[in-house]
C-alpha positions as CSV (number, residue, x, y, z in Angstrom):
1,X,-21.4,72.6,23.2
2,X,-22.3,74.5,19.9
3,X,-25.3,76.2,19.1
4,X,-26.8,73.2,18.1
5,X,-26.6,71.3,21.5
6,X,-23.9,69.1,20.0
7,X,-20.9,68.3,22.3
8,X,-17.3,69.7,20.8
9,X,-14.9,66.9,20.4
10,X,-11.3,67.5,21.4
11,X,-9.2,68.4,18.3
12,X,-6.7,65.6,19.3
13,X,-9.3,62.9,18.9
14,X,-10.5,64.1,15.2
15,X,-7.3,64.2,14.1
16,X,-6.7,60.5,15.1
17,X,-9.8,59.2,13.8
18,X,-9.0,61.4,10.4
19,X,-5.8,59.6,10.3
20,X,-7.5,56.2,10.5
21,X,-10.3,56.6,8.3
22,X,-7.9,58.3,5.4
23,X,-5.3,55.0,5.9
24,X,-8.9,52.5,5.4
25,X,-9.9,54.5,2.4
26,X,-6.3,54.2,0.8
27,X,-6.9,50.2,1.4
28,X,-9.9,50.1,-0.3
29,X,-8.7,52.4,-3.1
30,X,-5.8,49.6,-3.9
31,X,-8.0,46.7,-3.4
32,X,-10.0,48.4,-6.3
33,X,-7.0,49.3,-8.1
34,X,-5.6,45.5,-8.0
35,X,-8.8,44.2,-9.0
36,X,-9.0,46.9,-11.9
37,X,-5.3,45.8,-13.1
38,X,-6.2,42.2,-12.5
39,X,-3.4,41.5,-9.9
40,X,-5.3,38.9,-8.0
41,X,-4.8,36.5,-11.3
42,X,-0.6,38.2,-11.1
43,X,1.3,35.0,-11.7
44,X,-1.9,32.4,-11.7
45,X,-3.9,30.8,-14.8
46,X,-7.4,31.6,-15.4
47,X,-8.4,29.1,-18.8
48,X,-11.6,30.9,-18.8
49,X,-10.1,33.8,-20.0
50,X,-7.1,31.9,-21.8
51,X,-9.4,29.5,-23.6
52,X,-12.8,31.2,-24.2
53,X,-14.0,28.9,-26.6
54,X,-14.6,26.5,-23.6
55,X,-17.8,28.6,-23.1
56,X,-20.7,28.7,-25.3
57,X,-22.4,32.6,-26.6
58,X,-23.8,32.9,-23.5
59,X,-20.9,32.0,-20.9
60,X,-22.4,28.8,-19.7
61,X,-19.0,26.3,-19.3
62,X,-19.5,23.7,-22.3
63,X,-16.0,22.0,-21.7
64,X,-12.2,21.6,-23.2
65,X,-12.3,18.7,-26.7
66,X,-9.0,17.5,-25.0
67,X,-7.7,17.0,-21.7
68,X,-4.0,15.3,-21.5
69,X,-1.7,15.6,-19.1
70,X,1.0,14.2,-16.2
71,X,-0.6,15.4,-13.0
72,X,1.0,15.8,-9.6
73,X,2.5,13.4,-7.7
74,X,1.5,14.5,-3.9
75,X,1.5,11.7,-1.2
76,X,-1.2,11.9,0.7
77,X,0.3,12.5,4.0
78,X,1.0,16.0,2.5
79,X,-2.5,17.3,1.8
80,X,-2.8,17.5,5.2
81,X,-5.9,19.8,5.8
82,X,-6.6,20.4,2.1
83,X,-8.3,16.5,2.8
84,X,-11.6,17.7,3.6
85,X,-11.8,20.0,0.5
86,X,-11.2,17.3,-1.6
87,X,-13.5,14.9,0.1
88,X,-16.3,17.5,-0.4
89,X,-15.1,18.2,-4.1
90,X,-14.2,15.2,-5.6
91,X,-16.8,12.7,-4.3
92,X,-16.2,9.8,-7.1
93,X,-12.9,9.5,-6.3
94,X,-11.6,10.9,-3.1
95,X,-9.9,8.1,-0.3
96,X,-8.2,9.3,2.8
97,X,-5.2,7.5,1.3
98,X,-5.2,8.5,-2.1
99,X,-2.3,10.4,-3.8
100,X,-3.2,13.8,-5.2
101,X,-3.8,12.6,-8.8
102,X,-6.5,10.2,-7.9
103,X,-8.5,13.1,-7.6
104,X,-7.3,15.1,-10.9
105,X,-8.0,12.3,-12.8
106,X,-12.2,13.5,-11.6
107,X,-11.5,17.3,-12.1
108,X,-9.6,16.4,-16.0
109,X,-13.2,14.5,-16.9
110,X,-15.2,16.5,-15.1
111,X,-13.9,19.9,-17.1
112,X,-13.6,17.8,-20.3
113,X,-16.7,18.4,-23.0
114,X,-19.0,15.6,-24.1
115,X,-17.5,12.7,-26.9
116,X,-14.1,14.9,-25.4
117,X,-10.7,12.9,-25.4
118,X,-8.8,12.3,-21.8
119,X,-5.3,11.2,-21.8
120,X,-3.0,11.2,-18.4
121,X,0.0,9.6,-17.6
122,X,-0.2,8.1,-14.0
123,X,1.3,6.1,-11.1
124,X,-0.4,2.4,-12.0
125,X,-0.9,1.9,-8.2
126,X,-4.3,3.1,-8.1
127,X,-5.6,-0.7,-10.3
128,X,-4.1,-2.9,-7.4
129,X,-3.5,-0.1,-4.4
130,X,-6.4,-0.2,-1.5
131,X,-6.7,3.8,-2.3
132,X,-7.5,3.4,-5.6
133,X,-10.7,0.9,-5.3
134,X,-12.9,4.7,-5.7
135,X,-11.5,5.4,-8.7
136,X,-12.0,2.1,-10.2
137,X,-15.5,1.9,-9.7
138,X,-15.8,5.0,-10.9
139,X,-14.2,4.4,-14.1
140,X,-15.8,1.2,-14.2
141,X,-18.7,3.3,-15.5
142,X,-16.7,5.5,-17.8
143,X,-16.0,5.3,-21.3
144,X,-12.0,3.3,-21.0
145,X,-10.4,3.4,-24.4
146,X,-7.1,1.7,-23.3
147,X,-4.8,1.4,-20.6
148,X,-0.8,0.6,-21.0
149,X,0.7,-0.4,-18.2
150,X,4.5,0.2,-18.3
151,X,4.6,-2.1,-14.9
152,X,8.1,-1.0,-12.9
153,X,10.2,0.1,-16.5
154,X,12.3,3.5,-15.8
155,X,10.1,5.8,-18.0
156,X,11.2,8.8,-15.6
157,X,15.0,8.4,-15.1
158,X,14.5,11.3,-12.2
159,X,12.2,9.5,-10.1
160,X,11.3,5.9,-9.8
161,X,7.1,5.8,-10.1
162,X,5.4,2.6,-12.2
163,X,3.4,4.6,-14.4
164,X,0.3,3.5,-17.0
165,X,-1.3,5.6,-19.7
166,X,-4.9,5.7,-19.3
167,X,-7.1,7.1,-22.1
168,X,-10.7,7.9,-21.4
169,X,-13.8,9.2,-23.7
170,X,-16.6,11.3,-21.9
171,X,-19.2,9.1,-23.7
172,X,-21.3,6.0,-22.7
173,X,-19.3,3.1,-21.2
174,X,-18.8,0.5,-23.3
175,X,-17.6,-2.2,-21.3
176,X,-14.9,-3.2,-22.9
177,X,-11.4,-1.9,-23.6
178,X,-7.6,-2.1,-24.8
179,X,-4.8,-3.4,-22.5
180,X,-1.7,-3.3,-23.4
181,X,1.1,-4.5,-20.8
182,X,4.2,-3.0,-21.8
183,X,7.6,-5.0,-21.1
184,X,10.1,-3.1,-22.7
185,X,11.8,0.5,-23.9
186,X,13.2,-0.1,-26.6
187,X,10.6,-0.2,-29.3
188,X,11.8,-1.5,-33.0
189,X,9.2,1.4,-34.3
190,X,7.6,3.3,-31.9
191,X,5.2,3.0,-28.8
192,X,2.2,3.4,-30.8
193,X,3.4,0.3,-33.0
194,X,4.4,-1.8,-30.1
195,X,0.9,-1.2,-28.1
196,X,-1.0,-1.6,-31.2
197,X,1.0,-5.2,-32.0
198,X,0.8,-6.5,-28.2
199,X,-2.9,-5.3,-26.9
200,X,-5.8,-7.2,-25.8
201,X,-9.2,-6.4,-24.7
202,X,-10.4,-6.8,-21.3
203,X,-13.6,-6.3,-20.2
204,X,-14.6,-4.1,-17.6
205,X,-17.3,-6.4,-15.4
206,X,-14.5,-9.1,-15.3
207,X,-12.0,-6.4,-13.4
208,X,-12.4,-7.4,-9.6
209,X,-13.2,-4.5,-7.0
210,X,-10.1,-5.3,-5.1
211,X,-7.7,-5.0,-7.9
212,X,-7.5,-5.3,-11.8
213,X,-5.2,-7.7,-13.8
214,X,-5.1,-6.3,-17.1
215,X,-4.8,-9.6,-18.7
216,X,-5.3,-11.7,-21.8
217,X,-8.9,-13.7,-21.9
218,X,-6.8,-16.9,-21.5
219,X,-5.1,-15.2,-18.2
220,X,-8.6,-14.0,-17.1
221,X,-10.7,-17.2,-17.6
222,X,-7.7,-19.0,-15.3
223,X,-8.1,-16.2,-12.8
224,X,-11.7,-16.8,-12.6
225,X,-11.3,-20.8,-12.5
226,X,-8.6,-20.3,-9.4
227,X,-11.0,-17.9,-7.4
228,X,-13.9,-20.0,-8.3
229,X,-12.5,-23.6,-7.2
230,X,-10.5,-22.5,-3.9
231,X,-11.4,-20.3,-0.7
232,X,-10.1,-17.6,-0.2
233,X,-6.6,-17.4,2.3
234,X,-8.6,-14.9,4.8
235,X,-11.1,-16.5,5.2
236,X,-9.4,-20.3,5.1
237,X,-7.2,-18.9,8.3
238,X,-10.0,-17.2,9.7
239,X,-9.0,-14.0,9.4
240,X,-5.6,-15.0,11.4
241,X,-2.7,-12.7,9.7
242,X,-0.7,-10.9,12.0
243,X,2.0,-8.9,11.5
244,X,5.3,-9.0,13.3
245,X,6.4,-7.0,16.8
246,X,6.8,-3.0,16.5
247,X,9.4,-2.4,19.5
248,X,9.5,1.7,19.1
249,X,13.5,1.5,19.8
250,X,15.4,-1.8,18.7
251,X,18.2,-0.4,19.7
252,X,17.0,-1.2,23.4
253,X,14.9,-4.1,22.7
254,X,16.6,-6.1,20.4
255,X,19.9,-7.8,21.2
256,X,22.6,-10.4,20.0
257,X,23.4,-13.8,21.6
258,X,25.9,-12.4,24.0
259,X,23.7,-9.4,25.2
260,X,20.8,-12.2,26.1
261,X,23.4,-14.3,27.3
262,X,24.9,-12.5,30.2
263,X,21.4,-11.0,31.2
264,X,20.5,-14.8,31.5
265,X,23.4,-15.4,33.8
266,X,22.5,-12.5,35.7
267,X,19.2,-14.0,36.3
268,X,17.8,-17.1,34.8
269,X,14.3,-16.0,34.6
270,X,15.5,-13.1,31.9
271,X,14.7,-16.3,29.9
272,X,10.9,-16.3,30.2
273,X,11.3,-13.0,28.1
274,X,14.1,-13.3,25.4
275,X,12.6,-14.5,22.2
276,X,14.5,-15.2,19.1
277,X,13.7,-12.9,16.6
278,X,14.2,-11.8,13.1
279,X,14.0,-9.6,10.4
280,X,12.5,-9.6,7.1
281,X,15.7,-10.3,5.2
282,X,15.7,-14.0,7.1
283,X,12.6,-15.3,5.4
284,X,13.7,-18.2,3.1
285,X,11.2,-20.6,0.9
286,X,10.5,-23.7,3.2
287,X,13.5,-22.8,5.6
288,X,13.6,-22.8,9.6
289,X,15.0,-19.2,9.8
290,X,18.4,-19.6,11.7
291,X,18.5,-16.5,14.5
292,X,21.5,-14.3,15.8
293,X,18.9,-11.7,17.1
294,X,16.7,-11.9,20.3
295,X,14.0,-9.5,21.6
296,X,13.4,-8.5,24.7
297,X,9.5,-9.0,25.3
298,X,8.3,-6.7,27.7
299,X,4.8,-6.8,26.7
300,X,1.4,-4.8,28.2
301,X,1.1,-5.7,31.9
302,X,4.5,-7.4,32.5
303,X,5.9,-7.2,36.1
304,X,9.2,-5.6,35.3
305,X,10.5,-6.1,38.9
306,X,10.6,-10.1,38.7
307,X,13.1,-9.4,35.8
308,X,15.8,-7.2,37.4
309,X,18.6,-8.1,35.1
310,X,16.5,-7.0,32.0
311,X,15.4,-4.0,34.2
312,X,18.4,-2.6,34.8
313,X,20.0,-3.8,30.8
314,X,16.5,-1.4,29.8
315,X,17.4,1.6,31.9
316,X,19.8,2.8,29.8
317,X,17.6,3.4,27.5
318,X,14.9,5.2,30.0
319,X,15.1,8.7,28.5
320,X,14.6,7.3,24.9
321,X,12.2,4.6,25.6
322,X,10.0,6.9,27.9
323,X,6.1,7.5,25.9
324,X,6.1,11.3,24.7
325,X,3.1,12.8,27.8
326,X,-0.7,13.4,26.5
327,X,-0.9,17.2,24.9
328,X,2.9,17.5,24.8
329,X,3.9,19.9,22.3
330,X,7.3,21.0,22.8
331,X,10.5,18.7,21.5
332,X,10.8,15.1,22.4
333,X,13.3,12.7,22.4
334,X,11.6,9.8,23.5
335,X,8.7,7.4,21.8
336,X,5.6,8.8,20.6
337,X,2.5,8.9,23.1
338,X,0.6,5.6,23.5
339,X,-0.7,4.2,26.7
340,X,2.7,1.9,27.0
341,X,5.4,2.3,30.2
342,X,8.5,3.6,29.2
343,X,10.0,-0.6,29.6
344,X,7.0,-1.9,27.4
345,X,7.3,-2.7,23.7
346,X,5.1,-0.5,22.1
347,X,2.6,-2.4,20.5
348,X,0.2,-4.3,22.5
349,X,0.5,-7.3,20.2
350,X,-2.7,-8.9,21.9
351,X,-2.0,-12.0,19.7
352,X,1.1,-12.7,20.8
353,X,0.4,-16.4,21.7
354,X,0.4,-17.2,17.9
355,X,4.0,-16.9,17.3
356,X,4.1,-19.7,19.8
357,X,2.7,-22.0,17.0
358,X,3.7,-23.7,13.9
359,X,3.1,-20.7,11.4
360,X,4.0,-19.5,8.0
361,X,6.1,-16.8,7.5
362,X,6.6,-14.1,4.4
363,X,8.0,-10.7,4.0
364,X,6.2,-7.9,3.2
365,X,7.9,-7.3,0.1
366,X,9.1,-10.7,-1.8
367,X,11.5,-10.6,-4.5
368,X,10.6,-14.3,-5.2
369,X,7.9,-17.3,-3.9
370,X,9.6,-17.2,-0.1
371,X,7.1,-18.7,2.4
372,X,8.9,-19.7,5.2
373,X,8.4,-22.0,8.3
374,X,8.6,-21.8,12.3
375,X,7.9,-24.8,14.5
376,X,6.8,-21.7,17.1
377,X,8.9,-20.3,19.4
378,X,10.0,-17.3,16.9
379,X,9.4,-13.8,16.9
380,X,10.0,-11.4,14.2
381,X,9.3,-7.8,13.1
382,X,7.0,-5.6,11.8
383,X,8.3,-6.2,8.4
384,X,6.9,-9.9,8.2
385,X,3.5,-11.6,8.3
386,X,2.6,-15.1,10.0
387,X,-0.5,-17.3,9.2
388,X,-0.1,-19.1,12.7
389,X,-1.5,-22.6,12.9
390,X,-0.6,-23.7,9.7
391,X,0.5,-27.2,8.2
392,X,3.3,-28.4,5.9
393,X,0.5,-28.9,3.7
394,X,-0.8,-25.4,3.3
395,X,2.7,-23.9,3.6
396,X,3.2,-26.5,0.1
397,X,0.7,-25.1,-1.5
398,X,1.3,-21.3,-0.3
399,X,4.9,-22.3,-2.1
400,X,3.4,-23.7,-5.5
401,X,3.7,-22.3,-8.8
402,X,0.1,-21.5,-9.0
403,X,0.2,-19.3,-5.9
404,X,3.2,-17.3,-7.3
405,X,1.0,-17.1,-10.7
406,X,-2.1,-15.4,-8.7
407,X,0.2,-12.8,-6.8
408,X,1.6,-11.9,-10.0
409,X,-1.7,-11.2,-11.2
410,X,-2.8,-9.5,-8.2
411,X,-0.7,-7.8,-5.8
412,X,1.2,-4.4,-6.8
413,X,4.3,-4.6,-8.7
414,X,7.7,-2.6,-7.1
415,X,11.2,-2.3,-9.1
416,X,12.6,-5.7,-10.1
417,X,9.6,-7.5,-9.9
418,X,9.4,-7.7,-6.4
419,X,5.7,-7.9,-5.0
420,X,4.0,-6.1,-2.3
421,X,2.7,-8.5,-0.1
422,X,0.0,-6.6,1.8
423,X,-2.7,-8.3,3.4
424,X,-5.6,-8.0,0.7
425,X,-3.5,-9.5,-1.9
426,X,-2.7,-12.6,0.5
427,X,-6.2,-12.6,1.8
428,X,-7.5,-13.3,-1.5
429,X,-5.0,-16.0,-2.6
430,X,-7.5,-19.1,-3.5
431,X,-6.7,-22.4,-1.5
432,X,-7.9,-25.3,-3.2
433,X,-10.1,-27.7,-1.2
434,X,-8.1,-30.5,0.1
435,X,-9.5,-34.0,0.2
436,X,-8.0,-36.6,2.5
437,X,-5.5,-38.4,-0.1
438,X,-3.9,-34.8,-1.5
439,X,-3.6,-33.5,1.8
440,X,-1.8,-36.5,2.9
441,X,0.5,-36.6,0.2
442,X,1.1,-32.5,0.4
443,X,1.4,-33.3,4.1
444,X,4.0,-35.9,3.3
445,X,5.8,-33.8,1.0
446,X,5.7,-30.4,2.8
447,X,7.6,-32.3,5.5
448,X,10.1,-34.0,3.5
449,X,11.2,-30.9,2.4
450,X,11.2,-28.9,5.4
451,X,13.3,-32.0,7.2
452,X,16.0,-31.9,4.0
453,X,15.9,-27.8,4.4
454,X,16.6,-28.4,8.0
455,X,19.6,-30.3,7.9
456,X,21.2,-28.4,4.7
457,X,19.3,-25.4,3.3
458,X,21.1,-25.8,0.1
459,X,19.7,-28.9,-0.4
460,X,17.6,-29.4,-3.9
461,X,13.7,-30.1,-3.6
462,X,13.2,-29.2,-6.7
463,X,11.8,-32.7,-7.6
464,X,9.4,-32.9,-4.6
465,X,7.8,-29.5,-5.8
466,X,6.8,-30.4,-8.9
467,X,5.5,-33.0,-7.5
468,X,3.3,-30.7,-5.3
469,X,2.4,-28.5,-8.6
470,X,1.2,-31.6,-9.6
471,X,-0.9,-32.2,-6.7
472,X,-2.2,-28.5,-6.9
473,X,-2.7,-28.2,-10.8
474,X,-5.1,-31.3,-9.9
475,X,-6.9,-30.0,-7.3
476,X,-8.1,-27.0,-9.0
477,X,-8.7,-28.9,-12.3
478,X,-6.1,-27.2,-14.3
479,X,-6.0,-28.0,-18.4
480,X,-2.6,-28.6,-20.0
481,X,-3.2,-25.3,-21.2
482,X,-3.7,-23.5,-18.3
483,X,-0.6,-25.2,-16.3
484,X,1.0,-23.5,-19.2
485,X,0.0,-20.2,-17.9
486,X,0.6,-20.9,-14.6
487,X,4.5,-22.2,-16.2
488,X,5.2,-19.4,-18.0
């Protein structure tokens, strides 16, 4: 000890803890250095300090006159955790679906100064798109100067989007605003012309919550009549669309005729659980689909050993059909985890009864009107919808002109003109009420056509279904003018 009482530390020690102490004050010095020089901004862009008229005398943030840009495309499945940020931040507009420039259309308004000027070039997905119902609320609110909508036209020759220009005031809403559908690049003028020559004004409490048509008043008064005078499809079928069989490997669970055939032989009762099945590309307008594929249903619960044939077919397959184990993490080569054996299909597919019933049939993208037919019996993927239960009669009218006239209207819009045929766009297709005398004669006529199909698919109907757009136009009380919507 010193004189002082105070214990003598070893010389050793001090010289360490002077060695640590001199290395934390040389971080701090170039933390205070960086900030000093500004590095932290190094490479970034601060607009306050670019733009500092956006503030008023005092600092306060008073807001850009003009905001106009082409923000980021980022699929949602990339934001990964930056999700709950933008929940938290952008409450008007955030979904867990949404692309990344839902939300910059709320931050390009929100920094954007009163009576300001918004312009943005965007995906047009977010007026029909399930993700996209937040932000058209929102907007519904908003001051819309005018929307184009260049529907599935190449604008970007690097990457294929379906874009819209979307103009916005930060002002009172108005209710009411410029459409202008645009079919064409290759403007006589320019743009500005051709929008100006070819807009209409819609008004925002006509736009539905489940999608906006930016139509002419003629198109939206025919809209309104059709949801007015029919029910709509979900709730006509109860709620019954299903969607075709996820397997998790075709490779081992669907086979061709001579595959199913030998395991037959093998064992008869490899029958019970061989289904025809298809693929989207086999839908056809009012056609029987003909099948060269089977599936092997294995479904939840099955009693793989009274199938030894298809037991033994499936075990080459073991390795890559076996469910990946509960809190795996390393690589692995077979299915993903789910509470199926390694011989099961992978989706439960609790409703599997209904494909054992007359139902309708359609793709989930349609290039054209392509409702198809099964007597029941037939499978089919993941790529295809059935409305199980269903008539001639409602398959007629899921065919007729008006139907394809409401999609068009409705669903989203994909390169060359195709539709995507999701389940709220189909679920909101109006069907007529159907008295006893027209659903007789559709009934009449749905079958004619299916037997005529049956025996030669190439056959021409095309008389018998205009006699059913007939029968349709009538039952929802069309005028001549409005069947010449519907006609085109």
């Amino acid at each position: 000890m010193d004189i002082f009482g105070t214990p003598i530390k070893d010389p050793k020690l001090v010289a360490v803890e002077k060695k640590r102490l001199d290395k934390l004050i040389e971080q701090i010095e170039t933390e205070i250095a960086d900030v000093e020089n500004n590095a932290l901004y190094r490479g970034s862009f601060e607009w306050r300090f670019e733009f500092p008229e956006v503030l008023d005398e005092v600092g306060n943030f008073v807001g850009f006159d003009v905001v106009i840009g082409n923000p980021p495309y980022i699929r949602q499945e990339e934001l990964g955790s930056a999700k709950a940020f933008l929940k938290k931040d952008f409450p008007n507009t955030f979904a867990g679906t949404a692309d990344l420039y839902v939300m910059f259309v709320e931050h390009g308004m929100r920094i954007l100064r009163p009576e300001g000027q918004f312009v943005y070039i965007i995906p047009n997905k977010w007026m029909r798109a399930g993700y996209g119902a937040s932000l058209r609320r929102w907007l519904k609110k908003l001051h819309i100067e005018s929307i184009a909508d260049f529907g599935d036209l190449p604008v970007f020759e690097e990457a294929t989007t379906y874009p819209c220009i979307i103009s916005l005031r930060n002002a009172p809403a108005t209710g009411r605003f410029w459409a202008m559908p645009v079919t064409t690049l290759d403007f006589a003028e320019s743009l500005a012309t051709y929008v100006k020559a070819h807009r209409f004004e819609v008004g925002t409490p006509s736009l539905q919550d489940d999608g906006w048509q930016l139509a002419n008043p003629a198109t939206q008064n025919l809209m309104a009549k059709l949801r007015a005078t029919g029910k709509p499809l979900g709730e006509y079928v109860d709620g019954k669309i299903f969607y075709g069989i996820k397997t998790g490997l075709n490779e081992a669970f669907v086979i061709d005729e001579g595959t199913r055939e030998r395991l037959i032989f093998e064992d008869p009762k490899s029958a019970e659980i061989i289904k025809p099945f298809l693929a989207g590309r086999d839908i056809k307008r009012y056609l029987t689909p003909e099948v060269s594929k089977y599936l092997i249903f294995t479904r939840r619960g099955i009693e793989i050993e009274r199938y030894p044939a298809v037991l033994g077919y499936l075990s080459q397959f073991k390795d890559r059909l076996t469910p990946k184990p509960k809190g795996w993490t390393g690589e692995w080569k077979g299915r993903k985890e789910g509470t199926y054996k390694w011989y099961e299909i992978q989706d439960a597919v609790d409703y599997h009864e209904e494909f054992e019933k007359p139902l309708v049939m359609y793709q989930e993208i349609c290039t054209y009107q392509s409702f198809g037919w099964s007597d029941g019996g037939i499978y089919c993927n993941n790529k295809i919808f059935i409305l199980p239960e269903a008539s001639p009669a409602f398959l007629a009218i899921l065919n007729a002109k008006t139907t394809w006239f409401f999609l068009n209207q409705t669903a989203s819009k994909l390169m060359g003109g195709a539709l995507a045929m999701q389940s709220p766009y189909v679920k909101a297709i109006p069907i007529p009420l159907i008295e006893n005398e027209a659903d007789h004669l559709l009934q009449i006529l749905g079958t004619q056509i299916l037997s005529l199909k049956s025996t030669d698919p190439t056959t021409d109907t095309s008389a018998l279904e205009a006699e059913i757009d007939q029968l349709v136009y009538a039952l929802y009380g069309l005028t001549e003018e409005e069947v010449a919507l519907v006609e085109g």
